[in-house]
C-alpha positions in Angstrom: 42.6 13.4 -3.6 42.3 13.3 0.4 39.7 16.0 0.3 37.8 14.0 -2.5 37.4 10.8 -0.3 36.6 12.8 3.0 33.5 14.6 0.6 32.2 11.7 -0.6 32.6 9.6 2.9 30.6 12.4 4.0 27.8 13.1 1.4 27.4 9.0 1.5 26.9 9.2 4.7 24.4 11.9 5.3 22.4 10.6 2.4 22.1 6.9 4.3 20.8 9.2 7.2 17.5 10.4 5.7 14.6 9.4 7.1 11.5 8.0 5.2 8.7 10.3 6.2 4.8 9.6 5.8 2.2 11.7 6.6 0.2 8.8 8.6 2.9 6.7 9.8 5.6 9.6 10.6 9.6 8.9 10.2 10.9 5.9 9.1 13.7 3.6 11.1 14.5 0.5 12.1 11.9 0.5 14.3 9.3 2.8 13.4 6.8 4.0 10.3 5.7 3.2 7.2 5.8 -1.0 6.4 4.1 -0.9 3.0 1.2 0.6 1.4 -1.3 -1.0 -1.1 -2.9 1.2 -3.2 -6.1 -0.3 -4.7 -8.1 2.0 -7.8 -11.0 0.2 -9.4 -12.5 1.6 -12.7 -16.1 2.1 -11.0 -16.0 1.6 -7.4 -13.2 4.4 -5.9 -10.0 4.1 -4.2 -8.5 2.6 -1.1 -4.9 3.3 0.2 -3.5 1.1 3.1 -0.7 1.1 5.3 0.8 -0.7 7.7 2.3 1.5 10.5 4.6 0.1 13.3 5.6 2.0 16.0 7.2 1.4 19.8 3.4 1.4 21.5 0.9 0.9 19.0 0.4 -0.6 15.1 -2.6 0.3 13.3 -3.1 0.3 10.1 -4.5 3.5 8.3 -7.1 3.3 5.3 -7.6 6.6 3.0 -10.7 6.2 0.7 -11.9 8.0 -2.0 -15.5 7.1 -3.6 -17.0 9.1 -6.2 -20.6 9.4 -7.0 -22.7 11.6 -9.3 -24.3 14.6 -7.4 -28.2 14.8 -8.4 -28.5 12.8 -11.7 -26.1 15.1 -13.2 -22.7 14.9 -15.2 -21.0 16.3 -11.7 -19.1 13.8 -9.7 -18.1 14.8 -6.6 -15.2 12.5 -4.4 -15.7 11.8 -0.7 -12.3 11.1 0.9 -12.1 9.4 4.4 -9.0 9.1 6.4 -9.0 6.4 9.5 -6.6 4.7 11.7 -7.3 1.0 13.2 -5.4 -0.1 16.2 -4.3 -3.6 15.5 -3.3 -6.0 18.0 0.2 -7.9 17.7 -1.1 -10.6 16.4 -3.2 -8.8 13.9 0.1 -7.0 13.0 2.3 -10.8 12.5 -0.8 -12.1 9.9 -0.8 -8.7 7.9 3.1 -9.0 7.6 2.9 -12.6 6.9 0.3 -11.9 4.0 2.7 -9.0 3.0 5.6 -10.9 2.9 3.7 -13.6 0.6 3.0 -10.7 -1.4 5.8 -9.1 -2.5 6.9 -12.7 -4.4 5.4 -11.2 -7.1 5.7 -11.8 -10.9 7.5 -8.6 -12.2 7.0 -10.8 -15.8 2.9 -9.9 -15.8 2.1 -8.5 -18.6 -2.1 -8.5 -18.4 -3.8 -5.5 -18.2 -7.4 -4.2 -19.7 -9.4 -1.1 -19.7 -11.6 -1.9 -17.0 -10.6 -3.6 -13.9 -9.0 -2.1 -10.8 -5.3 -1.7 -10.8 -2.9 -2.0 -7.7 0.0 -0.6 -6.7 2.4 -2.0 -3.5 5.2 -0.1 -2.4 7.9 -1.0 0.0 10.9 -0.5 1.5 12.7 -2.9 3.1 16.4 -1.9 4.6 17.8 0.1 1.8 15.8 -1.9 -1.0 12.8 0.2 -2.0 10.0 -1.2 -4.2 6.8 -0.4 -6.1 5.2 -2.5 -8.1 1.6 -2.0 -9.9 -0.6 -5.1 -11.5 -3.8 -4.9 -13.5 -7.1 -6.6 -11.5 -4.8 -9.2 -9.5 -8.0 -10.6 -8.6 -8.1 -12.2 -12.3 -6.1 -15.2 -12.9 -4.1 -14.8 -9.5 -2.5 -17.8 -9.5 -1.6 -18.5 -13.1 -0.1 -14.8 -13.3 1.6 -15.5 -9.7 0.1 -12.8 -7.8 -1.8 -15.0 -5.6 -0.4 -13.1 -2.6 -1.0 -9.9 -3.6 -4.7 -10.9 -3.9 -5.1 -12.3 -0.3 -3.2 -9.1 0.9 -5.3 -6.9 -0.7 -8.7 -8.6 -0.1 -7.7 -9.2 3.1 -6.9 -5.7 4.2 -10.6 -4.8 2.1 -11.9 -7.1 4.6 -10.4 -6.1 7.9 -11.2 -2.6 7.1 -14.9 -2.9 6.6 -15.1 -1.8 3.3 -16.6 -5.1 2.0 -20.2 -3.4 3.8 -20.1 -0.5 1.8 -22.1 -0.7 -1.6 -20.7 1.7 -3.3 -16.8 -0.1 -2.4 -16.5 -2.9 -4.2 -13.5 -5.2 -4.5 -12.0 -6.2 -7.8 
């Protein structure tokens, strides 16, 4: 029984030790990594992924896009993926948590979806609580279906990252 306990102390232990790893953010800690990341797909318009990256010297946030677009008339689509990292001040870094925080009061009730629309996912993970939720076109009805916050995140972030001046991006 002795060597039961002293195998489970230690296999609970190493698995509180992993680290959360992210290819944009690196390792995850107390103090380091990945925040969140919004994932935003519209129907039409392509795809923007954001996260929120602390670290000891510098936040940024990083913004992958994908935008598709028909090559020369024909049935062919072909995807343009762009990858960028914006510094962000400390300041910048307080608001976007704020408007994260806001966010993740989400209703897990929704039930509203359609066939067009954009659909967005958040994922988090906040000591050892790890969450990922995904809402049909919060943009519609965002206060009645109580993802108000979720909408200001997300069109924030579209705004801070420019992507409000590209045509073929477009928010919904």
């Amino acid at each position: 029984m002795k060597y039961i306990f002293l195998i489970l102390t230690f296999l609970s232990t190493a698995a509180l030790s992993i680290e959360w790893a992210d290819e944009d953010c690196g390792q995850w800690n107390a103090y380091k990594g990945k925040v969140f990341s919004l994932d935003i797909g519209t129907s039409f318009h392509g795809r923007a992924l954001f996260k929120l990256c602390k670290s000891e010297t510098q936040n940024f946030i990083s913004v992958l896009t994908t935008q598709s677009s028909r090559k020369d008339e024909v049935k062919e689509i072909v995807e343009t993926t762009t990858r960028k990292h914006i510094n962000i001040s400390k300041e910048e870094y307080e608001k976007i948590f704020n408007l994260y925080e806001v966010a993740l009061q989400y209703n897990t009730l929704d039930k509203s979806s359609g066939t067009d629309g954009s659909n967005w996912c958040i994922e988090s993970q906040r000591s050892f609580t790890y969450t990922k939720a995904c809402f049909w076109t919060p943009s519609y009805n965002s206060e009645e279906r109580g993802l108000k916050g979720l909408n200001d995140l997300g069109s924030y972030l579209w705004e801070f990252a420019n992507l409000s001046k590209n045509k073929e991006m477009r928010l919904y």
